[in-house]
N, C-alpha and C positions, 0 to 999 in steps of 0.2 A: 279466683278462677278467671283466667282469660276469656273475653267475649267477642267473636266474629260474627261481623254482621254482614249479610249478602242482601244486595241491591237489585230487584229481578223482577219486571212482570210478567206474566202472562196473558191471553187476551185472542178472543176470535180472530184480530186482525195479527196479533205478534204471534200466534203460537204457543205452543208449551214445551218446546226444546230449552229455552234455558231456564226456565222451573227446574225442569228434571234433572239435565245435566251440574245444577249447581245442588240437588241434595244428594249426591253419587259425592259431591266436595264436601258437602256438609258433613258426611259420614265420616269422614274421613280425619276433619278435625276435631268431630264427637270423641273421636275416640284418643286422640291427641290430648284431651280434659278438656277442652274449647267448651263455652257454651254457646250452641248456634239460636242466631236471632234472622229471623227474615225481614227486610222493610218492603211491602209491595204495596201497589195501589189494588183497588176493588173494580178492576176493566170486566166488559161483560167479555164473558164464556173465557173469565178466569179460572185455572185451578189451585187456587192458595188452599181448598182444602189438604190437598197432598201434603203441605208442607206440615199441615196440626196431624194426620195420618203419619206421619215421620216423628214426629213427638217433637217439633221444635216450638219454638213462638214465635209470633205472628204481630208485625208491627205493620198496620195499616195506614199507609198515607193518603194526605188527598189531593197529592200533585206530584210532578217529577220535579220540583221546586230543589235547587239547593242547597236552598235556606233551610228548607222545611229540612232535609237529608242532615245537615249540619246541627242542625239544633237537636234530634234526635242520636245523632252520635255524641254528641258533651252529656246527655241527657244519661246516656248508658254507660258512658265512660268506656269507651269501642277500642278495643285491641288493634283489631284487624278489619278492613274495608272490604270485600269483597263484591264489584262492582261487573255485572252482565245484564248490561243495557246498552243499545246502538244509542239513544239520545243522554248520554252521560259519557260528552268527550271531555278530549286534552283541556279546555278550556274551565269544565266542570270539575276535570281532576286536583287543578294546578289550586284554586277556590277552595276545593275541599281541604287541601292539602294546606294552605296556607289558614284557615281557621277553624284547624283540629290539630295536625301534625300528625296526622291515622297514618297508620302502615297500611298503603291497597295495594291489592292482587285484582289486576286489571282482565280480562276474558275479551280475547281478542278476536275475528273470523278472517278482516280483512286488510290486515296491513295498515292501522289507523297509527296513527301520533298518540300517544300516552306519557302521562305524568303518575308513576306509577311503580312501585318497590320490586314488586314480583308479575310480569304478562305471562299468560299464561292460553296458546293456541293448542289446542289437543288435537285437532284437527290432522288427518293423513295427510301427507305430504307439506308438511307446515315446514316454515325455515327460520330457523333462528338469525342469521346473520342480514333478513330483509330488513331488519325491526333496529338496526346498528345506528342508524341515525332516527327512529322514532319513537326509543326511550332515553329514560337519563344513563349516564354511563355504570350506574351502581344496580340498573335493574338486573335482576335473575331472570333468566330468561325460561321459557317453561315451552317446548314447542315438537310437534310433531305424535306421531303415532304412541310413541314411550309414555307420553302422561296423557295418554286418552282415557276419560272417565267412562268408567263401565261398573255398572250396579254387579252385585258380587254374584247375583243369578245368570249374571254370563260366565262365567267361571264355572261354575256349578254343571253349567248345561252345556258348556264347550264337546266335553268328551265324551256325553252319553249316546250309546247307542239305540236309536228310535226305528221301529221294525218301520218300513216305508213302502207304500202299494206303489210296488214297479211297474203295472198298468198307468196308474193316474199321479198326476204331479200336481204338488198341494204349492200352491202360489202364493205368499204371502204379498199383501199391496199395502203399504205404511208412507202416505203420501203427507206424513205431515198430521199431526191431532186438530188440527182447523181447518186444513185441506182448500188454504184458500186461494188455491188457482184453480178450484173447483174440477180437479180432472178423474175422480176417483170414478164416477159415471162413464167415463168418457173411455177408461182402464180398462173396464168391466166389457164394455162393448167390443171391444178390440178381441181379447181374452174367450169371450164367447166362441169366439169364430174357430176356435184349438179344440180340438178331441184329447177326451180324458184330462181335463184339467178341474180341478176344485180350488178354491179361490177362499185366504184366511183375509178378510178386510179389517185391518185396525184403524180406530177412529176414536174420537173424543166426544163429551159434550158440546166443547170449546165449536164443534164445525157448525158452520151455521149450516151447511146445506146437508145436516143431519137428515130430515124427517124427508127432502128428496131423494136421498140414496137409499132409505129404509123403503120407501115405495118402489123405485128402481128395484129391487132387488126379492120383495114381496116373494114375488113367484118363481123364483132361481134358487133353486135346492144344493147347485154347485157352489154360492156365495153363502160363508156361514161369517155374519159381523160383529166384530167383539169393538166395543164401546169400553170405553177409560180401562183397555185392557192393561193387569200387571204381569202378563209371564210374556212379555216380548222374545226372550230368550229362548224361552221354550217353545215357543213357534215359529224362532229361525231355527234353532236345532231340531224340528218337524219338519219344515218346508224343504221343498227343491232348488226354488230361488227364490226370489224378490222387487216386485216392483218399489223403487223408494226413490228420494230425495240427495243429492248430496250434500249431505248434513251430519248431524250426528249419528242417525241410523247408518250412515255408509260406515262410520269408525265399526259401530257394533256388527251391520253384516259382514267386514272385514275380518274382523276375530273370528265371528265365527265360521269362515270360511264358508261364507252361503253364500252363490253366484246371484249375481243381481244387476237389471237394469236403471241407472239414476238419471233421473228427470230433475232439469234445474227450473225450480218454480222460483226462487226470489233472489237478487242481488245479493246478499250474504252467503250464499253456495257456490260464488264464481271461484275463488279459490280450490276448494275443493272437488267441483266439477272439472275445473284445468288440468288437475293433480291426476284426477280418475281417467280422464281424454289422454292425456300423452303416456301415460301407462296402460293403453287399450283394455280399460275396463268398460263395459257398454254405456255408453252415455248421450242422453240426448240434451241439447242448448235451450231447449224448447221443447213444449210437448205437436208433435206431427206424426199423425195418423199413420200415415205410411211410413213415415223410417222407421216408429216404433213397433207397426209391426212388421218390419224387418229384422228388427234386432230381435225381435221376439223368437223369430221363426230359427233364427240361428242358435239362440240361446237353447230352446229346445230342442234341436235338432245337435247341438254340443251335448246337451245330457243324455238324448238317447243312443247315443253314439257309445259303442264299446271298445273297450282295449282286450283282445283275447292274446294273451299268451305266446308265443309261438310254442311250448311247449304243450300246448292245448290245440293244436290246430289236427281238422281232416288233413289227410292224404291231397285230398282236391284241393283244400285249401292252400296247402304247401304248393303244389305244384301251379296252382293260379297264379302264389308271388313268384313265384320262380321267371314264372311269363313277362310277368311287371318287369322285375329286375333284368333280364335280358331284352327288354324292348331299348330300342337305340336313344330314346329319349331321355331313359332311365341309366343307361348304364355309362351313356358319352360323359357323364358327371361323377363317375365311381373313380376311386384307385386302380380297381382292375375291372379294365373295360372292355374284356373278351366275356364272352357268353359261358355261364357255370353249368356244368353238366348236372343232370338230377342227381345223380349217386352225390356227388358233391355236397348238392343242397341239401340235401337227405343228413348225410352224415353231418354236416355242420349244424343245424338247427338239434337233430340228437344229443350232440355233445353241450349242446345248451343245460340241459338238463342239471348237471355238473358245474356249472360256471354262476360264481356270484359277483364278477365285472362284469356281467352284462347281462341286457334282457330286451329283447324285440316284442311286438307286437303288430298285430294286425290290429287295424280300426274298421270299425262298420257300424252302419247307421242300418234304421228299420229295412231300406231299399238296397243298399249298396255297400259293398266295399269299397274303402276311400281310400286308404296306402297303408306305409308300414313308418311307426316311429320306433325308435331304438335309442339305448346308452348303452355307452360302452366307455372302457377303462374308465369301472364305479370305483371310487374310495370312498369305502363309510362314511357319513356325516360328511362328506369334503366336495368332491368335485366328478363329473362326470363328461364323456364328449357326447353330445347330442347328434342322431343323424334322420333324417325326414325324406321319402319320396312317396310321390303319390299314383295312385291308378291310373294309367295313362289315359284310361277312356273316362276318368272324372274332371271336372275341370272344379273351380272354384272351392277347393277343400285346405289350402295351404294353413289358413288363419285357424281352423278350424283343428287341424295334424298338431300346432305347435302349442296350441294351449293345452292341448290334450297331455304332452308330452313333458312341457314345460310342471304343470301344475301336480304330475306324475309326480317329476322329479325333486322340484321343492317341496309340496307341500305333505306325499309319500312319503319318501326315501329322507327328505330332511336334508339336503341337499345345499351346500353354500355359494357355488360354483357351477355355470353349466361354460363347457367349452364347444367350437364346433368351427371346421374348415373347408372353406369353402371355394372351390375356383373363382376366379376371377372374373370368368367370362360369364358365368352363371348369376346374371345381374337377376331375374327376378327371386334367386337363392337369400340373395345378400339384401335385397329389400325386404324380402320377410322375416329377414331376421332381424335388421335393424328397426322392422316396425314392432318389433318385441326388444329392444332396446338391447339387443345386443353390440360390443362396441369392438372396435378394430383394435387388436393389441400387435399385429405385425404379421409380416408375409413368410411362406417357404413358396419352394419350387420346387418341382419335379418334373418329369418327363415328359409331363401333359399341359404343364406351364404355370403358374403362378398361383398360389394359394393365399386367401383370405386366413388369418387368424381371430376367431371373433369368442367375446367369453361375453357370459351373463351373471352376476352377483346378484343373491337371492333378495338386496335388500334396495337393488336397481331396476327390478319386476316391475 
């Protein structure tokens, strides 16, 4: 029987993201016949129990020595290396490699030099071709969203549907099992200040400012704290969103499609934080009071925000966007920029009914109505044209219309493609779109002058 050994500590000060995320590996070649072995050292607010809880064995070292690593690999006669540690580089690899001849599988976050068979970045937004000059030419490359390790209860809980109190929005806060940028107190205070929210706090032994959070929270009925929690999964497929880390949590709140703001607590998340920022996913570079609760205030104001139908709309309703759509604001930017009589509106929103290229909506929040988002010419599974205008008497709702409509359309409809054209002169049109990374694929013209051509691929989001 083949034997892979994984190289990995844990620790109040390291965390236990690559604990976890290397026995999600371990599984995987359990089942391959591999027999898994662990080498870890005994650091305080370790969790090597997990790894005897997984049925594997437990090889205790008492240093990150590479001597020590090497004598223990002749010792077992080691297949496979399996190395996820930031202080075991290129220099530790090329040593190992030279007095064993071990096949390793290197675990990458941040663009390092490796000497090394198989790299392996799971990480969102990860890129194989950075890594062309910092491994050998024979490495396999392993990178991006496609090999992100996820325990098989994300799976499991992806598609279940969980009844959810549409008054209160259940918060989940997963700032890391050590939490040592100490901000989980600081989360909770902010979060106070929101109506109708309940707050799921995951934490570890691992955190040292355990027994302060547990008094912090004593007497707050809306914070319920789950300690060396195992249904992670099933309390993102519970929750509304997420306060987390960009780390591994962000691959798993990604799958399972639960909205989330990430806070970058340590230099090994800059990657991933960059990947999350220029793909306007909420992120903060740091933790600050006031941006986060800013983005907070949007985030929930993005969920309690509705899409109704136009086939679902009052009489008032209709005739209110009718108002929108004929205000000169609204309409100097349409194809046809004469003002539509009601009978018109009327009959055309009717015939909707009937029509499965397309579908409008009104959006509205607790206060207001904000505009209307639409697609049109829908092909199944394929590609749709996007279109967006807002309540003239609302300002600041653009960011807020496109993701709505955006996340409609991929993550609904299934969606590969979103198209959408745009005049020319309608420069804050074209910046909101390209701030959703939409990109210029070519011009037309017509009578009112030049058009933007702009498309979005669902895997460019």
């Amino acid at each position: 029987m083949k034997i892979v050994l994984f190289r990995a500590d844990s620790s109040s000060t390291i965390g236990t993201g690559h604990i976890m995320r290397d026995l999600v590996l371990a599984q995987k070649y359990a089942k391959k016949g591999y027999e898994v072995v662990f080498a870890t050292q005994e650091l305080q607010g370790n969790i090597n129990y997990k790894i005897l809880e997984s049925g594997y064995k437990l090889k205790k070292l008492n240093s990150n020595s590479k001597k020590e690593l090497v004598k223990l690999i002749k010792k077992l006669d080691i297949d496979l290396l399996v190395i996820d540690h930031y202080q075991i580089d290129y220099k530790k690899e090329t040593y190992i490699k030279e007095k064993t001849k071990v096949k390793i599988l290197s675990f990458d976050d941040t663009y390092k030099k490796h000497n090394c068979d198989i790299l392996l970045n799971h990480n969102l937004g990860a890129e194989a071709k950075k890594y062309k000059k910092l491994v050998p030419k024979k490495c396999k490359l392993k990178c991006g969203s496609k090999y992100t390790l996820l325990r098989n209860e994300f799976y499991k809980e992806k598609n279940k549907q969980y009844k959810k109190n549409k008054k209160i929005k259940q918060v989940l806060v997963a700032m890391g099992g050590a939490d040592n940028a100490k901000l989980n107190v600081k989360i909770l205070k902010i979060l106070e200040k929101f109506q109708n929210i309940r707050v799921v706090l995951v934490t570890t032994k691992a955190n040292k400012n355990l027994k302060e959070l547990q008094k912090y929270i004593q007497d707050k009925r809306w914070v319920k704290l789950e300690i060396n929690a195992t249904n992670i999964a099933q309390l993102m497929a519970q929750s509304d969103f997420a306060i987390i880390t960009p780390s591994v949590t962000a691959n798993e709140a990604y799958f399972m499609q639960l909205p989330f703001i990430a806070i970058k607590t340590a230099k090994n998340q800059k990657n991933i934080y960059k990947y999350l920022k220029q793909n306007n996913f909420l992120v903060l570079k740091q933790f600050n009071a006031n941006l986060f609760n800013q983005k907070l205030s949007f985030l929930v104001k993005y969920l309690e925000s509705q899409m109704i139908n136009f086939k679902d709309l009052s009489l008032e309703e209709k005739k209110m966007i009718l108002k929108w759509r004929n205000a000169k604001s609204v309409k100097r930017w349409m194809y046809n920029r004469k003002a539509i009589p009601l009978d018109n509106h009327l009959q055309y929103i009717d015939s909707l009914k009937d029509r499965k290229d397309r579908v409008y909506f009104l959006v509205k929040d607790k206060k207001d109505y904000l505009g209307v988002v639409d697609l049109t010419q829908i092909i199944k599974d394929k590609s749709a044209e996007l279109g967006i205008y807002t309540n003239p008497s609302v300002y600041g709702v653009g960011t807020l219309l496109m993701s709505k409509i955006i996340s409609y359309a991929f993550n609904t409809l299934q969606l590969k493609k979103l198209k959408a054209n745009v005049y020319i002169q309608n420069e804050k049109a074209i910046s909101l779109y390209k701030k959703f990374h939409f990109k210029s694929i070519g011009t037309l013209k017509d009578k009112h002058g030049k058009i933007q051509m702009m498309e979005l691929k669902n895997e460019n989001r």
